[in-house]
C-alpha positions in Angstrom: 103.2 63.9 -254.4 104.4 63.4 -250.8 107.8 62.1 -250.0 107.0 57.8 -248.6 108.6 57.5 -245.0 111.6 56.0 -245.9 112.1 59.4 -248.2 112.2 62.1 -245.1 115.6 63.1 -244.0 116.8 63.7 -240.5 116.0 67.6 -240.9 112.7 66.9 -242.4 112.2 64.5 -238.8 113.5 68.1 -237.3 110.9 70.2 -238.7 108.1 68.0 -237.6 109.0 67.8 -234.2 109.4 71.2 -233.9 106.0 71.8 -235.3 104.0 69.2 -232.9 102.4 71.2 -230.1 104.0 69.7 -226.3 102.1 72.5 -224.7 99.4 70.3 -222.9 102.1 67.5 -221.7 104.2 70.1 -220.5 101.7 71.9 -218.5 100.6 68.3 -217.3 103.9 66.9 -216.1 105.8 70.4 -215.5 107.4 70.4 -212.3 106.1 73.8 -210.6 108.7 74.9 -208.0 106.3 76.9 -205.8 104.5 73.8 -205.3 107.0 71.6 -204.9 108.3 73.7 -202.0 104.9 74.6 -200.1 105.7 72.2 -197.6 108.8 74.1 -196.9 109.1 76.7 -194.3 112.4 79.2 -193.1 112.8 79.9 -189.2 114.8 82.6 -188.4 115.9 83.6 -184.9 117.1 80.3 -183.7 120.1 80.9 -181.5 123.8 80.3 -182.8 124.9 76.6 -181.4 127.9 74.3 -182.4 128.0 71.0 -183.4 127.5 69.6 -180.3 124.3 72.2 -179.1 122.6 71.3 -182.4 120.9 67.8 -181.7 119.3 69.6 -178.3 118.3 72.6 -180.4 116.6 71.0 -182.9 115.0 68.3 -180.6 113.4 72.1 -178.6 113.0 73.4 -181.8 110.8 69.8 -183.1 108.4 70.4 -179.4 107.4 73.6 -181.1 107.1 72.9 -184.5 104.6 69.8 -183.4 102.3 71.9 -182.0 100.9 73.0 -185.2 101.7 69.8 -187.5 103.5 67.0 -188.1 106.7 66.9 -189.3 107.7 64.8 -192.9 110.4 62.9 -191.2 111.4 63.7 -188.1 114.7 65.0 -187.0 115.9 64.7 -190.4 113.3 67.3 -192.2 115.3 69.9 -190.1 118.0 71.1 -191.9 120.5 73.8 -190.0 123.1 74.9 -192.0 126.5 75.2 -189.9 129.6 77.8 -191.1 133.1 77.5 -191.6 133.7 78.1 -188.1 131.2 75.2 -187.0 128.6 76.7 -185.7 125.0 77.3 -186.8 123.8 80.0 -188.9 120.3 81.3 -186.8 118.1 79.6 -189.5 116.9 76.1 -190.3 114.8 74.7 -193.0 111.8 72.3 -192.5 109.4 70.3 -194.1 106.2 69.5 -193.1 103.7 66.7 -194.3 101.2 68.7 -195.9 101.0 72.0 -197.4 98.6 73.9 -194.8 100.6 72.7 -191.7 103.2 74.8 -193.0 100.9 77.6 -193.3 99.4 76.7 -190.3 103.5 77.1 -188.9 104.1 80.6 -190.3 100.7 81.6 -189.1 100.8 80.4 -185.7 104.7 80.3 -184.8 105.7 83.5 -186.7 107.0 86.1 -183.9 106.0 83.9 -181.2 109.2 83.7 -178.4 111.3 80.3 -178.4 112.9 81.9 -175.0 113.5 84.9 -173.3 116.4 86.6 -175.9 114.8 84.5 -179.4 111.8 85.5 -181.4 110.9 83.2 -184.4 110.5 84.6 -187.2 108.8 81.7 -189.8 108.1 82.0 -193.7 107.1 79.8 -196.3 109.8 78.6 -198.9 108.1 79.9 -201.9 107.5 83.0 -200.7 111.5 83.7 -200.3 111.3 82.0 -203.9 108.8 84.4 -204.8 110.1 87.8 -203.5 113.8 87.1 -203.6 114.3 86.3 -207.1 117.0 88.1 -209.5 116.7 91.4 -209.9 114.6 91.9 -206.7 117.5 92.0 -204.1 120.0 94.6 -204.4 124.0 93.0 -204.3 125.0 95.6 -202.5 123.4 96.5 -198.9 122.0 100.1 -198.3 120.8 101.1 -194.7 116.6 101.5 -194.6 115.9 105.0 -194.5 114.4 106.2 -190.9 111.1 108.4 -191.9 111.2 111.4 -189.5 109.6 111.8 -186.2 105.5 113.1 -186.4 104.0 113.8 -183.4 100.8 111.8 -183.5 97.3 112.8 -181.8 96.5 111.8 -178.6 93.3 109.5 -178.7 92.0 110.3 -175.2 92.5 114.2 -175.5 88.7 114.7 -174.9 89.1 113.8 -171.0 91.1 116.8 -170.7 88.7 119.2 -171.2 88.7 121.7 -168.5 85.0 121.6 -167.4 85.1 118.0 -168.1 82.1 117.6 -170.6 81.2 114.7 -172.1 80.5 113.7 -176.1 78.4 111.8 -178.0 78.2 111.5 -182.0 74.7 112.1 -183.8 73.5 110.8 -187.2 71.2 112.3 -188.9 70.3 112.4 -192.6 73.8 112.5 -194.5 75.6 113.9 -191.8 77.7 112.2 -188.7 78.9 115.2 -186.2 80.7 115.1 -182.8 79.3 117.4 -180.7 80.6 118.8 -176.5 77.5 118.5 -174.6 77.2 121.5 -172.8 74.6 121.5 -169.5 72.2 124.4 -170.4 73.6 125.8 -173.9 73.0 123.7 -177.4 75.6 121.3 -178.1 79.3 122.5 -179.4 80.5 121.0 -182.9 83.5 119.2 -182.8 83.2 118.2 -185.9 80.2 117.6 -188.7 81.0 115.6 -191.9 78.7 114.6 -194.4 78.9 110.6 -195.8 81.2 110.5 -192.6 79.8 106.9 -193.1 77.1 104.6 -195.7 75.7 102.3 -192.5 76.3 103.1 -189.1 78.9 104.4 -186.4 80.3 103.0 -183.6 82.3 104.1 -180.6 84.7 101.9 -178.9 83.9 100.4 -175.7 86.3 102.8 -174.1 85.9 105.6 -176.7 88.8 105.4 -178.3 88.2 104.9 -181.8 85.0 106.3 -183.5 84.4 103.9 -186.5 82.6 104.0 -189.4 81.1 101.6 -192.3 81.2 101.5 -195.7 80.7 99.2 -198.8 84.5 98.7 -199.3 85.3 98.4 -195.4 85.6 99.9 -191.7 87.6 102.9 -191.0 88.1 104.0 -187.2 88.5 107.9 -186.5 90.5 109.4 -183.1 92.3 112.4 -181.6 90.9 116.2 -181.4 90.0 116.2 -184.9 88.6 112.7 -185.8 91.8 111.9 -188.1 91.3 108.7 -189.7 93.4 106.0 -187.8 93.3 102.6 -189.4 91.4 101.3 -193.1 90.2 97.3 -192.5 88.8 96.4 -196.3 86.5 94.0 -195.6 84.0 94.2 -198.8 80.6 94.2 -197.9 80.8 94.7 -194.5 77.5 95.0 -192.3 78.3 94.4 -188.8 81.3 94.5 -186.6 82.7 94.5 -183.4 85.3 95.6 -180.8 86.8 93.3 -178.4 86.4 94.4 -174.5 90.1 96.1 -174.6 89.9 97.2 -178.2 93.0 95.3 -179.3 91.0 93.9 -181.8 87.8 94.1 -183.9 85.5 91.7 -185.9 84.2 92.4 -189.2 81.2 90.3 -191.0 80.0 90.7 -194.3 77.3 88.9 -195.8 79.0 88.2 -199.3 82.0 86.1 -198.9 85.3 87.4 -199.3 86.6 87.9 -202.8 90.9 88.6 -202.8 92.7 90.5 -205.6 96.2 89.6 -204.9 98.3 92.5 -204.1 96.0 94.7 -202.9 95.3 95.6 -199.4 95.9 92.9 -196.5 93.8 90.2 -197.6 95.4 87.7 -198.8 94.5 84.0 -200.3 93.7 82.7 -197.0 90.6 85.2 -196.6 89.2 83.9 -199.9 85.3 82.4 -199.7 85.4 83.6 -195.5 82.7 85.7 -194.0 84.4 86.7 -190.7 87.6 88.5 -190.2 89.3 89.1 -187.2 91.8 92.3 -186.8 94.4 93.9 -185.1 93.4 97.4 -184.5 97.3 98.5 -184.1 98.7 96.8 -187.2 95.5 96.8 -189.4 96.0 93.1 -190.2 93.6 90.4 -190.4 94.9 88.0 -187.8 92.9 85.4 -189.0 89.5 84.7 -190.5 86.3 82.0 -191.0 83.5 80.9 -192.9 79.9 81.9 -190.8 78.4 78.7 -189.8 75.0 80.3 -190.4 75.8 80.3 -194.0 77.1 77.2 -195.2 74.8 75.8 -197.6 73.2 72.9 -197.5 72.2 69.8 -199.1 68.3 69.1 -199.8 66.7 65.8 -199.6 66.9 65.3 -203.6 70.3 65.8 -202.7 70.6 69.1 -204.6 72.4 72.2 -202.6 70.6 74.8 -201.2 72.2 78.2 -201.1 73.1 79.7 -196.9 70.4 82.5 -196.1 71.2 85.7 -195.2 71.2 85.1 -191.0 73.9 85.2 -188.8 74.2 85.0 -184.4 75.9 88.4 -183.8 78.2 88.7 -182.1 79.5 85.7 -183.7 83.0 85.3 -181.8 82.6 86.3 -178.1 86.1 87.8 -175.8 87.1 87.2 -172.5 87.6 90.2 -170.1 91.3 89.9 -170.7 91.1 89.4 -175.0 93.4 86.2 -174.5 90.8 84.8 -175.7 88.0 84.9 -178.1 85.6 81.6 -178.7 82.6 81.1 -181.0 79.6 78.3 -181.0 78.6 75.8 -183.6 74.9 75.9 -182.6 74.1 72.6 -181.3 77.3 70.8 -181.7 80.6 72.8 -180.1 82.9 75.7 -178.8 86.2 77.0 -180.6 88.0 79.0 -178.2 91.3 80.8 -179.9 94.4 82.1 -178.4 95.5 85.7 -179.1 97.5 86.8 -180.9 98.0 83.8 -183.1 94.8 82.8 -183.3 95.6 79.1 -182.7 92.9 76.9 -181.6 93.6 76.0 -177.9 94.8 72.6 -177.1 94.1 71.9 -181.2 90.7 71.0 -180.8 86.9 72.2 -180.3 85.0 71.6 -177.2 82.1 69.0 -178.2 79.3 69.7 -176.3 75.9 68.1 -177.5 72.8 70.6 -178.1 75.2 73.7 -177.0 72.1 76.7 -177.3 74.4 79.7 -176.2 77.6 80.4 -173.8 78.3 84.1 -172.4 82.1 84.8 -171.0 82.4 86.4 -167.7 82.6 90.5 -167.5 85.8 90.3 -165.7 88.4 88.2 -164.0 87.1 85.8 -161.5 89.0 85.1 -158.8 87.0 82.5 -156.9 87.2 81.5 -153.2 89.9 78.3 -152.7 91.4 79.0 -156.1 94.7 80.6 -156.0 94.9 81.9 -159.6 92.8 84.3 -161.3 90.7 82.6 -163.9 88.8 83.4 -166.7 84.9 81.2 -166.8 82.4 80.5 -169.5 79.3 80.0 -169.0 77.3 77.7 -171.7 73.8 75.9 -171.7 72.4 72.8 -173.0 68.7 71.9 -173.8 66.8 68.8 -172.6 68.1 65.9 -175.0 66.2 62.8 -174.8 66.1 61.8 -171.1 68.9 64.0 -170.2 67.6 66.8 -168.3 68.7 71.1 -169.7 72.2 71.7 -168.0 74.1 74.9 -167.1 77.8 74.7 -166.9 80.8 76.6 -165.6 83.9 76.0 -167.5 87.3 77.4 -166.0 89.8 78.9 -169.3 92.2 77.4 -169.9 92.1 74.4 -168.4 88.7 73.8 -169.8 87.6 72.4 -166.0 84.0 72.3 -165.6 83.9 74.2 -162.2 79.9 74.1 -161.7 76.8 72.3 -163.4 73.0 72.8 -162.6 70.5 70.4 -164.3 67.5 71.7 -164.8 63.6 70.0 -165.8 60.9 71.2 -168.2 62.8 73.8 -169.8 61.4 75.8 -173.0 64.4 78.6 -172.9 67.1 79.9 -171.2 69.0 83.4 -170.9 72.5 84.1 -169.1 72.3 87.6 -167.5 76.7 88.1 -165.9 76.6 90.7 -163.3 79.1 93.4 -164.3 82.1 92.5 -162.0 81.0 88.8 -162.4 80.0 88.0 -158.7 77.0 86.7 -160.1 75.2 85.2 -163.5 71.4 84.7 -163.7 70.0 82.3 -165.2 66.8 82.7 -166.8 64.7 79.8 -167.2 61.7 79.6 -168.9 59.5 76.5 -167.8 56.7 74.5 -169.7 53.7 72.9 -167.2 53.8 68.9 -168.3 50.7 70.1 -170.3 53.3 72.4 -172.3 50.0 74.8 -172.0 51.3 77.3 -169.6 55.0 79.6 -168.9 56.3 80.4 -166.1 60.1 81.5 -165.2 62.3 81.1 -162.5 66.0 82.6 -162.1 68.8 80.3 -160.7 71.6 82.9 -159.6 75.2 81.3 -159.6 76.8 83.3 -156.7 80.6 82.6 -158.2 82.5 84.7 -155.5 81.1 82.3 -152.8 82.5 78.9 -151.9 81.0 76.0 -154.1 79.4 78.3 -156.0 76.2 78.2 -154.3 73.0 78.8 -156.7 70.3 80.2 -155.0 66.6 80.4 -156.9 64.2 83.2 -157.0 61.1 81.2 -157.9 58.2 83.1 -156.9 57.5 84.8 -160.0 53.6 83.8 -161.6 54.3 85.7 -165.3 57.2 84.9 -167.7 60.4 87.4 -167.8 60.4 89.1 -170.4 63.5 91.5 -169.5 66.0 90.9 -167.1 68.7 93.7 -165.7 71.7 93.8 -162.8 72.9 97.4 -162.0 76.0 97.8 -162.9 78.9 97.2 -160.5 75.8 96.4 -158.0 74.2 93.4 -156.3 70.3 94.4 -157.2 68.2 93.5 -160.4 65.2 94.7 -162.2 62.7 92.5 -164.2 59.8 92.9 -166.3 57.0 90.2 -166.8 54.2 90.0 -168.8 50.7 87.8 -168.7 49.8 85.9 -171.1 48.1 87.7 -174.3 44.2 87.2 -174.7 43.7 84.8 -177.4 42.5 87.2 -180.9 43.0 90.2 -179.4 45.6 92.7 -180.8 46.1 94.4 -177.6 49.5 93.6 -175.8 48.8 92.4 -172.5 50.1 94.5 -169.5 53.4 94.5 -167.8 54.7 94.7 -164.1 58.4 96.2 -163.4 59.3 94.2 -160.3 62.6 95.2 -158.0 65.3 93.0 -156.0 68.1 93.6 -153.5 70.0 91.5 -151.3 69.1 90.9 -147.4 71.2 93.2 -145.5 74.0 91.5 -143.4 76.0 92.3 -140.3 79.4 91.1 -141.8 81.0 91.0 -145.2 79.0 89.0 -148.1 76.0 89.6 -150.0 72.2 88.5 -148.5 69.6 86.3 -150.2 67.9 88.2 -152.8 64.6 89.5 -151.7 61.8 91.2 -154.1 61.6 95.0 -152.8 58.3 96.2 -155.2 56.5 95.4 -157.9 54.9 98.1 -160.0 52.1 96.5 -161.7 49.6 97.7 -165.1 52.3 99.3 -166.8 53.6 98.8 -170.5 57.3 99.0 -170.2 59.6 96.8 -172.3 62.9 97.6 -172.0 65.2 98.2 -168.5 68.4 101.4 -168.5 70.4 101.6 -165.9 72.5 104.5 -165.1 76.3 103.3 -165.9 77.0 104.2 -162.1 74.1 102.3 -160.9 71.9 103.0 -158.3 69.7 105.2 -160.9 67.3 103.0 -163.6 65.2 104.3 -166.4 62.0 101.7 -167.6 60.6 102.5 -170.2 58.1 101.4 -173.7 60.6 101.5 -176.8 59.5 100.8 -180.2 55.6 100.7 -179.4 52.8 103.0 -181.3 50.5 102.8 -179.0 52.5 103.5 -175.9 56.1 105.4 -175.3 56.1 105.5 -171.3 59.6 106.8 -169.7 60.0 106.1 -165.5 62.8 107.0 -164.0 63.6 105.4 -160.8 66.1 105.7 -157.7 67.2 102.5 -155.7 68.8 104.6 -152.7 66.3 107.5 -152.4 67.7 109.8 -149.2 64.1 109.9 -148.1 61.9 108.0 -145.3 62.2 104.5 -146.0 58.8 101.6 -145.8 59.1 99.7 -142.6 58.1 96.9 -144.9 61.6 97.2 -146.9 63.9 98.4 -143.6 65.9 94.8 -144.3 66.7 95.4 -147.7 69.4 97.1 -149.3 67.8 99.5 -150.9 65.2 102.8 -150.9 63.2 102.4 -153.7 61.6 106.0 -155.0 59.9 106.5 -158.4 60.9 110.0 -159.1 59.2 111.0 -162.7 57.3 109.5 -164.9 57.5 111.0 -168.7 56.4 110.4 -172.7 58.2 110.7 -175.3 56.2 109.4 -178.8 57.9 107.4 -181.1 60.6 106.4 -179.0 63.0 104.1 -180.5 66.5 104.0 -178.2 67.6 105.6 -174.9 70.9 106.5 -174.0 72.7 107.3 -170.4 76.3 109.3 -170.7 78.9 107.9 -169.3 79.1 110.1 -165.8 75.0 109.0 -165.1 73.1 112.5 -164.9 71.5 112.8 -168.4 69.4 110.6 -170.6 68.7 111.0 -174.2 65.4 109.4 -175.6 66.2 108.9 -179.4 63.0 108.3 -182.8 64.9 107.4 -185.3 63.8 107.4 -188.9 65.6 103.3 -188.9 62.3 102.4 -187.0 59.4 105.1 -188.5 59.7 108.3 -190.2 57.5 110.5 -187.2 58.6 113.3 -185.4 62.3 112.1 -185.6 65.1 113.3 -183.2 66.1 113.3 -179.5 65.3 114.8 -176.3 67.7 115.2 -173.4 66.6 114.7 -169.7 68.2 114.9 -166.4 68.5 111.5 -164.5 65.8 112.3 -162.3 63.4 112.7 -165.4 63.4 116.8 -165.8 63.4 117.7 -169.4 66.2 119.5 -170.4 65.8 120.2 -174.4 63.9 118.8 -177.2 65.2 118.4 -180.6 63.4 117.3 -183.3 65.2 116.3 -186.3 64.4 115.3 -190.1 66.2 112.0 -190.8 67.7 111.6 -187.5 69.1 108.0 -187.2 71.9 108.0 -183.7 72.8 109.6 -181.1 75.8 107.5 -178.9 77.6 108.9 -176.3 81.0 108.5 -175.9 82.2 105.8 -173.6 84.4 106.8 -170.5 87.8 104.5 -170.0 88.0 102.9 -166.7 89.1 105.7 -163.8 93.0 105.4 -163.1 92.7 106.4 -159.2 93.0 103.8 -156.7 90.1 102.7 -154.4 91.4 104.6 -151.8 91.7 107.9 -153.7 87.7 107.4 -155.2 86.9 107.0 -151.4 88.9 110.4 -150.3 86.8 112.1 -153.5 83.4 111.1 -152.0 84.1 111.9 -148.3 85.6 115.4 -149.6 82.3 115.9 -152.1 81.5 118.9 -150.7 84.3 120.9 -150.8 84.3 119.8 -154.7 80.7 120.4 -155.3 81.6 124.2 -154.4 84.1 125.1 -157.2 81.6 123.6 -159.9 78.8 125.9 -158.0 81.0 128.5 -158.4 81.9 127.5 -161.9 78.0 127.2 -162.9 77.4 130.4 -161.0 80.0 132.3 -163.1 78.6 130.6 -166.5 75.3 132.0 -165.4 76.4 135.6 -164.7 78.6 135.4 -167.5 75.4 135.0 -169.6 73.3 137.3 -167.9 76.3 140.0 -168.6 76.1 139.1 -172.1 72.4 139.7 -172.2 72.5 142.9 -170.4 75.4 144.0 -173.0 73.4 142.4 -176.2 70.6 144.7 -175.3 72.5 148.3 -174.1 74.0 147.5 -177.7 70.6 147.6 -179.4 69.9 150.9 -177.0 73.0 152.7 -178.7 72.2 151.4 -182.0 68.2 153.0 -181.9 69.2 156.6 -179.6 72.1 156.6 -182.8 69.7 155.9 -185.3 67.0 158.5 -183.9 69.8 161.1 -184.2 70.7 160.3 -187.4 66.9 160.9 -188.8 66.7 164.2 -186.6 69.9 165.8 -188.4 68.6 164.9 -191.3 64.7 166.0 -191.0 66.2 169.3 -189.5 68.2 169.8 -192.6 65.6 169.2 -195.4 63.5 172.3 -193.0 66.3 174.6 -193.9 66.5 174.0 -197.2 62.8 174.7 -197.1 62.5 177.5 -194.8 60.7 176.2 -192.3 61.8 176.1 -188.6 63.2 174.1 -186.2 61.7 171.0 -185.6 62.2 171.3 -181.5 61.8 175.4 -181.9 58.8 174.9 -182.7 57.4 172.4 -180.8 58.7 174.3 -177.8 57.1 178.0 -178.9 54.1 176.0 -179.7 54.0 175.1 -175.8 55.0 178.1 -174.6 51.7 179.7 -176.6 49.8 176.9 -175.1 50.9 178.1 -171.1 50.5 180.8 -172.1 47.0 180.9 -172.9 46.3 178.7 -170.1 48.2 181.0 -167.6 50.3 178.0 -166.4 54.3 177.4 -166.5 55.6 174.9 -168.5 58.7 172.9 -166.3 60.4 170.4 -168.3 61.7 167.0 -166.1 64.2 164.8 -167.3 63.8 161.4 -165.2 66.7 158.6 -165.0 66.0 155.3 -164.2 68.3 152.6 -164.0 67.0 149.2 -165.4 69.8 146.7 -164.3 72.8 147.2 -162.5 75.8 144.6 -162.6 79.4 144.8 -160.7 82.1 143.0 -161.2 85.3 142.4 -159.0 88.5 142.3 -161.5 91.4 140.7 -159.5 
């Protein structure tokens, strides 16, 4: 029988408390410290300051720490420890309202400068907690060890080759190779790796880095023998990009980001994101986002439906100087960040209603009346209610809209930046009121000029289908098209039409004028020769039709009186085919085109043929599996305008030591050949002898004569019963002769 309640004893109440589980109150009502301090942050670096500097210090140090949130309670959150000699420490403690303000702080403010001698160096509370607990601090200090010196490679060694070829990387079935092109013989290996990569490569836009993609990342490759340089594991990954200067590169995956603590740079933060942004020195993500295009949504039954596999690539776009980096919320704003910290500028988004796209100028504007160099955005707006389409110019970082252009009746628009930004062209696709008919017009924003002027080519009867400026040039190429025949499955034709500027007396750039129009062609997409002046157009990705002209905009030749006041001499120098054409490709210095089939589009006659750039074939080399050829990109030229202008007035004298140099390549060959064959000469007369000593001993050992005696006793019979002498000639003729100076 059980003991009644007034039988249990003080030990028996002992036993049954320590029997009754507490687990789920205590895991309730535990306090946690980590997360009772992850409002907490350490800065480090402050200047040492007495009792008197301290107030001022901490009211400097409160302007920065309210940039990226609020403080719990003002002056008093900040606590500065002082020493025994009164003065401060270098470090202060500070609380913030709310957990991600602080991590907003060590994100943002970490090894940013307060001043010209202090660096901050910021850290969240429970991560000192974390890391510095017992056992994981030695008591006693010991100096860091200092690894040894290693000489690194040099990541633009190719530009030192001594006949100054050029590369480009091909991939084709499992294999990614490097190759030298060389101007007559096949290409020289550099170096040829198979599952080099699982998706693509890329070069850098200054052919640095050579990158590659994989399923657990991006890896980029440099120096003489492709050593791998940096590892950024992004899981997943399908698409990237560099930034302009390659500081930095963007990585997307489809699959958002899943984080195993401890391993590798992600961390927490990147959890659930789609878009990482990286420091290509470091290898660390600087910061990262969720893709817009694949937020899900809610349904009308108010049930979510899961994002769809789409994204607007690039989806962050750089300015020409990286110090900044912006992305569009279609339809609703601009972000534009601050490198390196990644901060959003001024804290807040740029609303603009209906946004549809924004480009960022090539290069650093510096615009007429403006003293400072500036960097400009260019963004566009649809028609929205009675509010007519807009382009805008906004100024960075002041966010100053600088120009606006409204604009009526507007279907689509297109922002085309001339290279060195003196220019950006807008397409504009027009509806008639009866929204039956297209046409298009271009309004070109002339941003160099005070005002900034737009001037508008509108004499154009077919819509643009592709638009083009030559690089670091004032002229532009476009292709139109008619409208398609209702039923039919026959694309309708295409003219390539051509524009330059008026020429002027003085400085400045005339009104553009149309130069020629080449009409009943079937051309889709527009190359031009990185140094300008020279323009492939050409029909990519098309069964039916694989059409390659190549053009020249300052042919030496006689010159139409018609087109005496433009600036240019338009000449259509070839016109080629090459079927199944998929991608063309100029190298970096402008005298060869490759034309590229690629087994990503269709699996016939795959590979790549290389043509001069006035459209002479040079090779042709088909490939099984052949997916890309890219050459790689040339940095921008270190000499000075003036120097470039002594190179081209002293061409000449240049042109003759690469003559030379070509002329001794050739001999060089032609010696070789000459050699190659007097070797298979020797070889035969050697063999020949060989099988004559040895018929003339198997005779011997059969008793028979001579071979030679008696062929010649058998002609001797043979003059003799003719009566005649027999007079045996020896003749010596000399095939190919070859001298050569040794100095």
């Amino acid at each position: 029988m059980a003991p009644g309640f007034d039988q249990l004893s003080d030990h028996d109440f002992q036993d049954e408390e320590d029997n009754i589980d507490f687990s789920d109150l205590k895991e309730r009502y535990d306090v946690r410290m980590e997360e009772g301090l992850d409002t907490f942050v350490v800065i480090d670096g402050l200047p040492i300051v007495n009792n008197e500097q301290k107030p001022k210090l901490v009211k400097f140090l409160l302007k920065r720490l309210n940039t990226v949130g609020r403080i719990k309670d003002g002056e008093d959150s900040v606590f500065m420890p002082m020493g025994d000699q009164g003065q401060s420490e270098g470090f202060a403690f500070v609380e913030f309202q709310t957990p991600e303000q602080a991590v907003a702080a060590t994100k943002q403010l970490h090894g940013t400068a307060l001043d010209k001698k202090h660096t901050l160096a910021v850290n969240k509370l429970t991560d000192i907690e974390k890391f510095g607990r017992e056992g994981r601090i030695d008591e006693e200090y010991s100096p860091p060890q200092v690894a040894p010196f290693t000489e690194q490679d040099h990541l633009r060694s190719w530009l030192f080759d001594p006949a100054a070829r050029d590369q480009f990387v091909m991939f084709r079935g499992d294999n990614v190779g490097v190759f030298w092109h060389n101007k007559k013989d096949n290409p020289e290996s550099v170096v040829d790796r198979p599952h080099w990569t699982q998706l693509f490569v890329s070069w850098s836009p200054q052919g640095t880095y050579l990158a590659s993609v994989h399923q657990q990342g991006v890896q980029i490759w440099g120096g003489p023998k492709f050593n791998r340089i940096r590892q950024f594991p992004h899981p997943f990954v399908s698409l990237i990009e560099f930034s302009p200067g390659e500081k930095y590169i963007t990585t997307w995956s489809n699959q958002p980001i899943v984080v195993e603590e401890g391993k590798g740079p992600l961390t927490i933060d990147e959890e659930g994101k789609h878009i990482v942004i990286w420091d290509v020195e470091t290898g660390q993500p600087l910061r990262s986002f969720v893709a817009h295009d694949l937020a899900p949504t809610n349904a009308a039954d108010g049930s979510v439906v899961p994002p769809k596999a789409k994204v607007q690539w690039p989806a962050f776009k750089w300015s020409a100087d990286e110090k900044y980096v912006a992305r569009m919320k279609p339809g609703e704003s601009i972000s534009i960040y601050e490198t390196p910290r990644m901060n959003l500028l001024d804290k807040t988004s740029i609303k603009i209603e209906g946004i549809v796209d924004f480009e960022w100028a090539p290069a650093t504007v510096q615009r007429e009346g403006v003293k400072i160099s500036e960097q400009l955005l260019c963004f566009w707006t649809p028609e929205i209610g009675s509010n007519p389409a807009k382009v805008a110019l906004m100024s960075v970082p002041t966010k100053e809209i600088v120009r606006t252009r409204n604009l009526f009746n507007v279907t689509d628009a297109k922002l085309h930046w001339q290279s060195e930004a003196k220019f950006i062209c807008v397409k504009v696709d027009r509806h008639s009121k009866s929204k039956k008919s297209l046409a298009t017009n271009l309004e070109i924003f002339r941003i160099k000029e005070k005002g900034v002027p737009v001037e508008v080519v509108d004499s154009l009867k077919d819509t643009v289908i592709n638009f083009s400026w030559e690089p670091k040039g004032d002229r532009f190429v476009l292709i139109t098209a008619g409208e398609a025949v209702a039923g039919s499955n026959v694309l309708p034709k295409t003219a390539v039409s051509f524009f330059a500027p008026e020429k002027l007396k003085g400085p400045g750039t005339g009104a553009f004028k149309h130069v020629r129009t080449y009409d009943k062609k079937n051309s889709n997409g527009i190359y031009w020769s990185p140094r300008g002046r020279f323009v492939v157009v050409a029909t990519v990705s098309v069964q039916q039709h694989s059409d390659i002209d190549f053009y020249d905009l300052d042919y030496e030749g006689d010159k139409p009186e018609s087109e005496a006041a433009f600036a240019a001499n338009l000449m259509l120098m070839n016109t080629e085919d090459h079927y199944g054409m998929t991608d063309i490709e100029w190298d970096p210095t402008g005298r060869y085109v490759t034309t590229v089939a690629s087994v990503w589009t269709h699996q016939m006659e795959n590979g790549y043929r290389m043509w001069t750039f006035f459209g002479q074939p040079l090779s042709e080399n088909p490939t099984e599996k052949f997916k890309q050829l890219l050459w790689r990109p040339r940095p921008a030229t270190l000499l000075s305008k003036e120097e470039q202008r002594a190179i081209r007035r002293n061409l000449r004298e240049y042109s003759k030591e690469f003559e030379e140099l070509d002329k001794e390549l050739e001999e060089g060959a032609n010696a070789a050949v000459v050699e190659a064959r007097r070797r298979l000469y020797s070889e035969w007369y050697s063999w020949i002898s060989e099988e004559k000593e040895r018929l003339k001993e198997e005779r011997e050992e059969l008793g028979l004569p001579d071979p030679e005696t008696e062929l010649q006793l058998s002609r001797t019979r043979s003059a003799d019963l003719e009566g005649e002498k027999v007079v045996e000639e020896v003749i010596e003729e000399v095939i190919e002769e070859t001298e050569e100076i040794v100095s």
